[in-house]
C-alpha positions in Angstrom: 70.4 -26.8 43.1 73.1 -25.5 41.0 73.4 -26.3 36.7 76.3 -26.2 34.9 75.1 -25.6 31.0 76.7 -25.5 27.9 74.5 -24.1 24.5 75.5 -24.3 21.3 75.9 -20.9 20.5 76.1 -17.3 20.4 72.5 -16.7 20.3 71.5 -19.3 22.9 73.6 -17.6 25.1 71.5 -15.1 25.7 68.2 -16.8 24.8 68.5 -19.5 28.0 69.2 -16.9 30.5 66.4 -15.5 29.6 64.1 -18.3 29.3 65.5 -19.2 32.3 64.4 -15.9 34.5 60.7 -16.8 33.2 60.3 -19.8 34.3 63.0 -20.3 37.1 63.3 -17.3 38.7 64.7 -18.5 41.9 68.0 -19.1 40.0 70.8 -16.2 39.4 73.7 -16.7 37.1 77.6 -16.9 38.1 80.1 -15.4 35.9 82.6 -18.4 36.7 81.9 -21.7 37.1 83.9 -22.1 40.2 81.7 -19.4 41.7 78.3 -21.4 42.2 76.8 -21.4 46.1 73.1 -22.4 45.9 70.3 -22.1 43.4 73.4 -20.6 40.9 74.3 -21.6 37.8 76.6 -21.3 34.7 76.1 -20.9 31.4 78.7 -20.6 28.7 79.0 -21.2 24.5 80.7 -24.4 23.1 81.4 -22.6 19.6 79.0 -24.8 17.5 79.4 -28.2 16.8 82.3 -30.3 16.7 83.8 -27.9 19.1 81.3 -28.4 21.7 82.2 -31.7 22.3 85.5 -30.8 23.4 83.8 -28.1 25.8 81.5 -30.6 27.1 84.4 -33.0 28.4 85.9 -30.4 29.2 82.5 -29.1 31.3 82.3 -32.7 33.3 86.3 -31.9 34.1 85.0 -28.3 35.7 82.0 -29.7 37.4 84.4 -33.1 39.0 86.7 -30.9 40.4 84.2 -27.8 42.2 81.6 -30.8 43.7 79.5 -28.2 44.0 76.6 -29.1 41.1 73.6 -31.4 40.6 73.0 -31.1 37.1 74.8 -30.6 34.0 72.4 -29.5 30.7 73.6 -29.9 27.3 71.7 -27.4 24.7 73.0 -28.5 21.5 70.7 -28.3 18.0 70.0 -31.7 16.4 70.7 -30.7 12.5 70.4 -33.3 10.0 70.3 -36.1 12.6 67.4 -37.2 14.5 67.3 -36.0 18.5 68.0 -39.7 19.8 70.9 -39.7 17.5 72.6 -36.4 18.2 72.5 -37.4 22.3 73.6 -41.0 21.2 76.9 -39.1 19.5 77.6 -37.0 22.3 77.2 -39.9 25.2 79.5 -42.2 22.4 82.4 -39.1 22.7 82.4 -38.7 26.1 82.8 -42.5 26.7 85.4 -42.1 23.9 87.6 -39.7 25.6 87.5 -41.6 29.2 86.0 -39.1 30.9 83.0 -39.8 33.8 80.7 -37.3 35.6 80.3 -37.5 39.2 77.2 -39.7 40.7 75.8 -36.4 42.4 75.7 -34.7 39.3 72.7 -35.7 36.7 73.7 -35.5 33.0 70.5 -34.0 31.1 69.8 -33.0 27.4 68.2 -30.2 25.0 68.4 -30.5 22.2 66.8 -28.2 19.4 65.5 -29.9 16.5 66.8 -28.8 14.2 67.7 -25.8 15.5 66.7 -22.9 18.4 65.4 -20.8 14.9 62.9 -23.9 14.7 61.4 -23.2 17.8 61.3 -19.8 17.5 59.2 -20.3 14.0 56.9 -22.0 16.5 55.4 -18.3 17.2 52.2 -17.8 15.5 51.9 -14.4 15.8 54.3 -13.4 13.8 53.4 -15.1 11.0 51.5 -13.0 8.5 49.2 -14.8 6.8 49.7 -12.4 3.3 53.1 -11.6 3.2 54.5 -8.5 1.4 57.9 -10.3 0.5 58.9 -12.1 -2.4 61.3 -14.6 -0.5 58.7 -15.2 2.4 55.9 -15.6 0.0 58.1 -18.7 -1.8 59.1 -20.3 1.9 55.5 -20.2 3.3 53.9 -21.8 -0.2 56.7 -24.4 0.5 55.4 -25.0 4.0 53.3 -23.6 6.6 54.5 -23.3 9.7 51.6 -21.7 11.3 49.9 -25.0 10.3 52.0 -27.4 10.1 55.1 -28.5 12.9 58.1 -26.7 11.9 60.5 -29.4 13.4 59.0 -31.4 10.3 59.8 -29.0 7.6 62.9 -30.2 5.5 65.3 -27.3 3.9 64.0 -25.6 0.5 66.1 -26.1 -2.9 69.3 -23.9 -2.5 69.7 -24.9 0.9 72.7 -27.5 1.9 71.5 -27.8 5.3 67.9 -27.5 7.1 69.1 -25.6 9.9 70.5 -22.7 7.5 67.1 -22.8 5.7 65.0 -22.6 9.1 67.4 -19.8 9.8 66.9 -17.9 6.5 62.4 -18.8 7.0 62.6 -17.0 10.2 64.3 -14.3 9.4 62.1 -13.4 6.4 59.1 -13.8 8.5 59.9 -11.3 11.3 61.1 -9.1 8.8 57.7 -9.3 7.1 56.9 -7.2 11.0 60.3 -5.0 10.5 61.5 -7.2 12.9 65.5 -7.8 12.3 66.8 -11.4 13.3 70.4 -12.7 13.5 73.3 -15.0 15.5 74.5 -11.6 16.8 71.4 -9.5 17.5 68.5 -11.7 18.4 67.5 -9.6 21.4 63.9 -9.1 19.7 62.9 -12.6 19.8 63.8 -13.9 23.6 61.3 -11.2 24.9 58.9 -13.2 27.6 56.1 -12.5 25.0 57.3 -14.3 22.4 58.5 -17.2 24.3 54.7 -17.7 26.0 53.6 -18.0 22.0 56.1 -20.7 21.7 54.8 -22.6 25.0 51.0 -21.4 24.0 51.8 -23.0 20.4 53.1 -26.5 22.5 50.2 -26.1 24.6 47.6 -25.9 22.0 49.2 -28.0 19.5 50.8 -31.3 21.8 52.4 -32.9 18.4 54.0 -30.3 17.6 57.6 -28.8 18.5 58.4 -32.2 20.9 62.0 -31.0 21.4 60.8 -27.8 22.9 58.1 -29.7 24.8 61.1 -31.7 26.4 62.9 -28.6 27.2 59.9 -27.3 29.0 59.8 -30.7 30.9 62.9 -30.7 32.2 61.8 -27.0 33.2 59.2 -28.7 35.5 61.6 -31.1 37.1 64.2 -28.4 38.0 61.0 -26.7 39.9 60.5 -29.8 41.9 63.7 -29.9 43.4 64.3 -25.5 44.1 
């Protein structure tokens, strides 16, 4: 089995490989796309949306002409828009711009709702029940994600966009641990520890975080066929 996988961004680039080496280990990563054998596969950043969708018809164009992959995964956050419509956008582009994937290659979807900063709230742990700082003091009294789902929680007042708000909640709350968050250094999060608290949280709590629950779905079907 080899997969061919686009992300969204910088810091999913190095979040899925490692998410990927906990749960399927019996996969190694190819630095080119044209390099896959067996059990391989290839990950690479679309830049953020609208880009990505040029990279993604782009991606099917790769993955026609090497025959060499049965399955192609597009991580892509949901933002504003519900995950059935952010997959419905992406399949209406690619039928847009003519473009087909082969019949030996399955098309598959995760997508972050709203964003991978959303699921990474999804930690309990780090979530300090008495915070020291002003700014995480005001986001938790506006909603709890230790509580509550935090795929539910709509964007505080300042905010233009959810995602930027989920964003700005997680970082106060792992600074609340000294804990320093961002696009370019996110190392701290993607440890194995915190990403069992994530599928603990799932695990405990069914209704909550569904997109990451699909994500660790299609985990379990890529172990059926190594």
């Amino acid at each position: 089995m080899n997969l061919y996988i686009i992300v969204e961004g910088e810091a999913e680039l190095q979040a899925y490989p490692k998410w990927l080496s906990y749960t399927l280990p019996q996969l190694s990563q190819v630095d080119d796309y044209r390099d896959v054998t067996e059990n391989n596969y290839y990950i690479f950043s679309g830049g953020g949306i609208p880009s990505m969708y040029n990279h993604i018809v782009n991606a099917i164009q790769d993955i026609n002409t090497v025959k060499n992959y049965s399955c192609f995964i597009i991580c892509i956050d949901s933002e504003e828009v519900s995950v059935e419509r952010r997959r419905e956008k992406v399949l209406d582009f690619i039928k847009a711009e003519g473009v087909e994937l082969m019949d030996s290659c399955e098309l598959k979807f995760v997508i972050q709702h709203r964003c991978m900063e959303t699921w990474l709230l999804g930690n309990r742990k780090v979530y300090k029940r008495n915070p020291q700082g002003e700014k995480f003091r005001e986001y938790s009294a506006f909603y709890n994600v230790e509580k509550d789902d935090p795929e539910l929680m709509e964007k505080y007042e300042g905010f233009k966009l959810t995602p930027r708000f989920h964003y700005a909640y997680l970082r106060e709350m792992l600074q609340e641990y000294n804990i320093r968050y961002s696009k370019h250094n996110p190392k701290a999060v993607f440890e194995e520890t915190y990403f069992d608290e994530i599928v603990k949280r799932v695990l405990d709590e069914p209704t909550h975080l569904n997109s990451f629950s699909d994500f660790l779905a299609l985990i379990e079907e890529m172990k059926g066929k190594l």
